[in-house]
C-alpha positions in Angstrom: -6.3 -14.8 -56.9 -8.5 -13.0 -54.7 -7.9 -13.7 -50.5 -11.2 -14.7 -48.6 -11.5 -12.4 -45.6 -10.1 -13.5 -42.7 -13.1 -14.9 -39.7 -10.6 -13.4 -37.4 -10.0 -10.0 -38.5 -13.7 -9.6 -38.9 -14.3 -10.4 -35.3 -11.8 -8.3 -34.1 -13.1 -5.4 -36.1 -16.7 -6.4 -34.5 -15.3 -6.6 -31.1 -13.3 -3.2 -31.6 -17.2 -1.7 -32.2 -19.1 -3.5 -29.4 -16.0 -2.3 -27.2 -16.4 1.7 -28.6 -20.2 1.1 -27.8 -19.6 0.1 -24.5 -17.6 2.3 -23.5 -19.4 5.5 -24.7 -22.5 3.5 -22.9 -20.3 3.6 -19.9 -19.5 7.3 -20.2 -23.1 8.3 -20.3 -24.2 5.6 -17.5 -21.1 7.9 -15.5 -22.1 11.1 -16.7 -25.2 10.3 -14.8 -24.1 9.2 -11.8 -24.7 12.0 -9.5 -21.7 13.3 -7.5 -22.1 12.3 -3.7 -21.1 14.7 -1.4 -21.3 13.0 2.0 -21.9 16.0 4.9 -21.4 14.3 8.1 -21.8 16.5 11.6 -22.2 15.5 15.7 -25.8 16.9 16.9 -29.2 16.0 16.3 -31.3 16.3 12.7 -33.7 18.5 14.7 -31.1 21.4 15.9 -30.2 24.4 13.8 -26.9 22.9 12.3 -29.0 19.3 12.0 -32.0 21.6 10.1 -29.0 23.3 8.1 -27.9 20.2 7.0 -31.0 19.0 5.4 -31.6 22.3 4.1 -28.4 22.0 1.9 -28.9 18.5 0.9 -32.5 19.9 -0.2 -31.3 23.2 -2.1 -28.7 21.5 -3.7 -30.5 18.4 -5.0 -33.0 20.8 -6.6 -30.2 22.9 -8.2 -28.0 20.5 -9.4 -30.9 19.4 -11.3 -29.9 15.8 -9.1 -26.2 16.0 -10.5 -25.2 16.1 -7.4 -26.7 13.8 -4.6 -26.2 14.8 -0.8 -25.9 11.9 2.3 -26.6 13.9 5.6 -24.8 11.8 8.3 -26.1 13.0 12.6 -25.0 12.0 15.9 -21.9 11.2 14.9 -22.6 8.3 13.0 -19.6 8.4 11.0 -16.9 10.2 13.0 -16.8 11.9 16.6 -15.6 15.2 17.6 -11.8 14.3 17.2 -12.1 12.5 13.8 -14.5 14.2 11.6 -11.8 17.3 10.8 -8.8 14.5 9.7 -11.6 12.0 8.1 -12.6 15.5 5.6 -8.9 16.2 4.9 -8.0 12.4 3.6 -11.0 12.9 2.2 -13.7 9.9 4.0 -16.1 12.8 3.8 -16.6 15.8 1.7 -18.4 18.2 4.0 -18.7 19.1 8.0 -20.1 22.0 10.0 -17.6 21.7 13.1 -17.5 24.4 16.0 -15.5 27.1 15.3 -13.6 25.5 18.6 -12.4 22.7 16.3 -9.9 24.5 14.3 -7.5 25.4 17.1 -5.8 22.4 17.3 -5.6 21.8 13.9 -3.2 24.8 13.8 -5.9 27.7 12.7 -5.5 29.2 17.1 -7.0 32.2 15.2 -10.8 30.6 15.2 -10.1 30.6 19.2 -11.1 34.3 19.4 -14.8 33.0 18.8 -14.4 31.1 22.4 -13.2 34.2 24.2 -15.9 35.0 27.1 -18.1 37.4 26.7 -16.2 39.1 23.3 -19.8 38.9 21.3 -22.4 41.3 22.7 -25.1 39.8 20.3 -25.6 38.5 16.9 -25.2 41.8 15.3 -21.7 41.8 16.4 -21.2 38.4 15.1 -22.0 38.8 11.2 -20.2 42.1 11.5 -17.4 39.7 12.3 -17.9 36.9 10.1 -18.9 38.8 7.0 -16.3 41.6 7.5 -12.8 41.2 6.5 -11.4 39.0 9.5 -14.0 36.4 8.7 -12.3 36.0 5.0 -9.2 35.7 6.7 -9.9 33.2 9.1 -11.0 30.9 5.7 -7.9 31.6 4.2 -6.1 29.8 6.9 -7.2 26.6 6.4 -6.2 26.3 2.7 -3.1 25.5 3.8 -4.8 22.5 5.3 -6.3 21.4 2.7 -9.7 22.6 3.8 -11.9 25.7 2.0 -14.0 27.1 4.4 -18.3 28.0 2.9 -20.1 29.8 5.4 -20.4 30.5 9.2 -23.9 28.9 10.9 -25.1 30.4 13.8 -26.3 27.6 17.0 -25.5 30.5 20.4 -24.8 31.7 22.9 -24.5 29.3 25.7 -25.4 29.1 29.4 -23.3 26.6 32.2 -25.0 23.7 34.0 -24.2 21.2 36.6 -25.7 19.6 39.9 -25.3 23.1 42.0 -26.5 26.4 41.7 -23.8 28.4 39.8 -24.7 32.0 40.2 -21.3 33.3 41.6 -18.0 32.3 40.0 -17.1 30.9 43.2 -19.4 28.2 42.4 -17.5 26.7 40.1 -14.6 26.0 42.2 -13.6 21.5 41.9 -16.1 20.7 39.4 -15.7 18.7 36.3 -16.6 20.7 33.4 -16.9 19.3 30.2 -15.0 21.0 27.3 -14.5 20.6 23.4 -10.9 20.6 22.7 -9.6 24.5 23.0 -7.2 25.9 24.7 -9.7 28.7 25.4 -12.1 27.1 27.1 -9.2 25.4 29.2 -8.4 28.6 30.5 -11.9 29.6 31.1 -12.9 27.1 33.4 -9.5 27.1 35.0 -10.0 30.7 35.8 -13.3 29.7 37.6 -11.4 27.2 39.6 -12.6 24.3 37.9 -11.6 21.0 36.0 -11.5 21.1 32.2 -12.2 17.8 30.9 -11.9 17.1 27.2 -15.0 14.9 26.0 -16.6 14.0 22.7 -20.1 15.6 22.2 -21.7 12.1 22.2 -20.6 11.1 25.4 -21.9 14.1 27.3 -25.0 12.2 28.4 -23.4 9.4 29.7 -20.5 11.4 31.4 -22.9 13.6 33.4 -24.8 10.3 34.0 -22.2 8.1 35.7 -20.4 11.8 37.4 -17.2 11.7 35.1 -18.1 15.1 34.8 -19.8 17.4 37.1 -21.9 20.2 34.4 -21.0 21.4 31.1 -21.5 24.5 28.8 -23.6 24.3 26.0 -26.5 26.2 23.6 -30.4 25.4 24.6 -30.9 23.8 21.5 -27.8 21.3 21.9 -28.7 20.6 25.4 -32.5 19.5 24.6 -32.0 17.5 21.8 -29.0 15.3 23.9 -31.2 15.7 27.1 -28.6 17.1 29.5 -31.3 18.2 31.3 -32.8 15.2 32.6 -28.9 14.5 34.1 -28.3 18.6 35.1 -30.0 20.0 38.1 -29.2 23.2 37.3 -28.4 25.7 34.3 -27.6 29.3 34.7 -28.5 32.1 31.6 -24.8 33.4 31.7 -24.9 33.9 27.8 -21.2 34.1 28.5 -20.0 32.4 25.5 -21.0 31.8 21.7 -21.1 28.6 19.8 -20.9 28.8 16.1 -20.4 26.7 12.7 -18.2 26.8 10.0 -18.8 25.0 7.0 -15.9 23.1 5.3 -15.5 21.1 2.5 -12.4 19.1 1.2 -10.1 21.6 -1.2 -9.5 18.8 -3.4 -13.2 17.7 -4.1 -14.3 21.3 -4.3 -11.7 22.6 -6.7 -12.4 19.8 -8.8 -16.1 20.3 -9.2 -16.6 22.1 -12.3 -17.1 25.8 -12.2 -20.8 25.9 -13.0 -21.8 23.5 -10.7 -19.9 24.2 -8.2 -21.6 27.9 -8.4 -24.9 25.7 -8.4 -23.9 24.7 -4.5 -22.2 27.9 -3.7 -25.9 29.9 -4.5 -27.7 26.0 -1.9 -25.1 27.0 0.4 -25.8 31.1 1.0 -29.3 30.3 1.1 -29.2 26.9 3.7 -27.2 29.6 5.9 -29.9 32.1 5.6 -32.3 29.5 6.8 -29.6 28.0 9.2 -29.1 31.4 11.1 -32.6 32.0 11.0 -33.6 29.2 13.2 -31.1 29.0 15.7 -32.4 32.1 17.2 -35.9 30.1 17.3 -34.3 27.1 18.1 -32.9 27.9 21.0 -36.1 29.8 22.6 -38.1 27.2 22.0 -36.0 24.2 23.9 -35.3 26.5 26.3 -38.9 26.5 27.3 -39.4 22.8 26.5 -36.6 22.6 29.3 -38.2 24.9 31.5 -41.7 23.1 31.5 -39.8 19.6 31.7 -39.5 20.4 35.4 -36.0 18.6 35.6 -34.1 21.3 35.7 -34.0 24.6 37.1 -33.0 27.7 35.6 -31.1 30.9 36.8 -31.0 33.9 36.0 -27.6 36.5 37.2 -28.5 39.7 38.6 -26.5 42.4 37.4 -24.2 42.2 40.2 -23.7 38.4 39.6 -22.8 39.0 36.1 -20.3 41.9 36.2 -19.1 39.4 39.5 -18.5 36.8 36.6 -16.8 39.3 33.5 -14.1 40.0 36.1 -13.7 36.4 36.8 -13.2 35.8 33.5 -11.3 39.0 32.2 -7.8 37.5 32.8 -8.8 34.7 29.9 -8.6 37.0 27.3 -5.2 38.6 28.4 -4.0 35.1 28.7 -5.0 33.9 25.3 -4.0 37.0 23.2 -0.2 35.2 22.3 -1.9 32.1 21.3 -5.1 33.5 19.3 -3.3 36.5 18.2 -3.3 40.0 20.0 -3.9 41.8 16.5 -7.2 39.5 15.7 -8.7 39.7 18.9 -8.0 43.7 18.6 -9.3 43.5 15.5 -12.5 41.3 16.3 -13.5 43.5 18.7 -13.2 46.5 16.3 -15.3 44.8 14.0 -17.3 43.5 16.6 -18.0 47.1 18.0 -18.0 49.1 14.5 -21.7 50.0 13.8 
C-alpha cells in the first residue's frame, strides 16, 4: 500500500526553506548595515578638534568603502565634560577627543604633565613628546580602563582672561577662575592667589555672564567659537599653558572590528590628525584676530619682565605636582621635550 504524503510534513519542509531564505536574506541585509561609530566631543564644528572630527567621519566613510558610517556629535549634545569619558567606557559612544586634562581623574595622573605651566616651549617640543616613547606609554595606561588611546590633536597654547588687566601674577589674587577638572590647574591658579572653580565647557558663557566666575584660561580658537570675548574684558598672550586632544575609542568596539577594517580607520585616523594639527595653528591666528577686530576685548601682551615675573609664580606648581603626575615622567617629558 503506498502512504499519500503527509500536507503537514510538506509544509514544514517548505517553511524549513522560506526560514533558511530568510535568514541568509537577513545575513546579507546585516552584512550591509554599516557599523556606526558615534564620535561625540564639547566644542564647536568650526574649531580644530570640531574640523578633526568631520575630517575622520569623511576619511573613513571613503575608506571603508561606507562599511562603516560615522555620527559626529558638538557642543556637547550628547554628554558634558564629566560624562563623555564614563558614557565611552559603558560603551553609549564609541569615540571622543577629550583634553588631555580629562584623564587625571579617571586614574591616568600621568596625562597631568601636559597641564604643567610653561613645560612646552612650542609645538616642536610637543610631537617630540607625543610621538616619542612617553606618548606610547601614556596610551598604554588607559587599557586598563577599558579605553585604547588613536592619536594626540593639537587645539594650543592658551592665554588667561577676565574683567581686569592680568599682566602681573598679582593680578590674579580673589578671582574666580574657571577650570577643567585637574589637580594641576588647581594648583596653578591657587599659586596665583586665585579661586579654582570646576565648570563644564558649556557653561563657560553663562558663568562669566552672570559673574560665577571671574575669567578663565582657554585657546583662541575655543574662546571665539563660545564667545567669551563678548563676556571678557580682557585677555593676556601668556601662552603659559597647552591644550591638547587625545583620541579614544572604546577597547571593546575596537578590538572587535576586524583587522582589515579596522586598519582602514587606523590609515582615516593618521591622516584626520595630520589635517587636525595642521589647522589649529591657523585656527587659532585667525580667531585671535577676529577677537581683536571685534573690539570687545582687549588684548595684552607681557614684557619680558612680566613673563619671567609669572614663570616664578608659577615654578612651585611643578614641584608640587611631581608625586601626583610622577617625578620620573615629568623628568622624562622634559628630556623629550628638550632632545633635538
Amino acid at each position: 500500500m503506498t502512504r499519500s504524503p503527509s500536507p503537514f510534513g510538506s509544509v514544514t519542509r517548505r517553511a524549513a526553506v522560506a526560514a533558511v531564505a530568510l535568514l541568509a536574506l537577513g545575513g546579507t541585509a546585516l552584512a550591509q548595515n554599516p557599523i556606526v561609530i558615534k564620535f561625540s566631543h564639547v566644542v564647536a564644528p568650526d574649531t580644530p578638534k570640531g574640523r578633526g572630527a568631520d575630517k575622520f567621519k569623511e576619511l573613513a566613510e571613503k575608506y571603508s568603502g561606507g562599511k562603516v558610517k560615522v555620527e559626529v556629535y558638538p557642543n556637547s549634545q550628547l554628554f558634558k565634560d564629566k560624562e563623555e569619558v564614563e558614557a565611552l567606557q559603558l560603551g553609549a559612544v564609541q569615540m571622543l577627543a577629550p583634553s588631555l586634562a580629562k584623564f587625571g581623574p579617571l586614574g591616568a595622573k600621568e596625562f597631568e604633565v601636559f597641564d604643567l605651566p610653561y613645560i612646552l616651549p612650542d609645538k616642536a617640543a610637543l610631537r617630540r613628546v607625543t610621538e616619542g616613547p612617553l606618548g606610547k606609554r601614556l596610551f598604554e595606561k588607559l587599557e586598563t580602563k577599558g579605553i585604547s588611546g588613536l592619536a594626540f590633536w593639537d587645539n594650543g597654547f592658551k592665554v588667561m582672561s577676565a574683567n581686569r588687566p592680568l599682566r602681573q601674577p598679582t593680578d590674579f589674587r580673589g578671582l574666580k577662575m574657571r577650570i577643567q577638572s585637574s589637580k594641576v590647574l588647581e594648583a596653578q591658579f591657587r599659586a596665583l592667589g586665585s579661586i579654582p572653580q570646576v565648570m563644564a565647557f558649556s557653561e563657560v558663557y553663562q558663568g562669566m555672564q552672570t559673574g560665577v566666575v571671574d575669567g578663565s584660561e582657554n585657546t583662541p580658537s575655543n574662546m571665539f567659537t563660545q564667545k567669551h570675548h563678548e563676556v571678557q574684558k580682557y585677555a593676556t598672550l601668556s601662552d603659559h599653558g597647552y591644550i591638547g586632544y587625545a583620541v579614544i575609542v572604546n577597547k571593546k568596539f575596537w578590538d572587535g572590528l576586524p583587522a582589515d577594517l579596522r586598519g582602514q580607520l587606523e590609515k582615516a585616523m593618521t591622516e584626520a590628525t595630520a589635517y587636525a594639527n595642521e589647522v589649529a595653528s591657523k585656527d587659532n591666528a585667525d580667531a585671535l584676530d577676529e577677537m581683536k577686530k571685534s573690539g570687545k576685548i582687549q588684548f595684552i601682551e607681557l614684557t619680558a619682565d612680566e613673563k619671567a615675573a609669572w614663570r616664578k609664580a608659577l615654578e612651585p606648581v611643578t614641584a608640587e605636582m611631581a608625586k601626583r603626575v610622577g617625578k620620573d615622567v615629568i623628568e622624562e617629558f622634559q628630556r623629550e621635550a628638550r632632545t633635538q
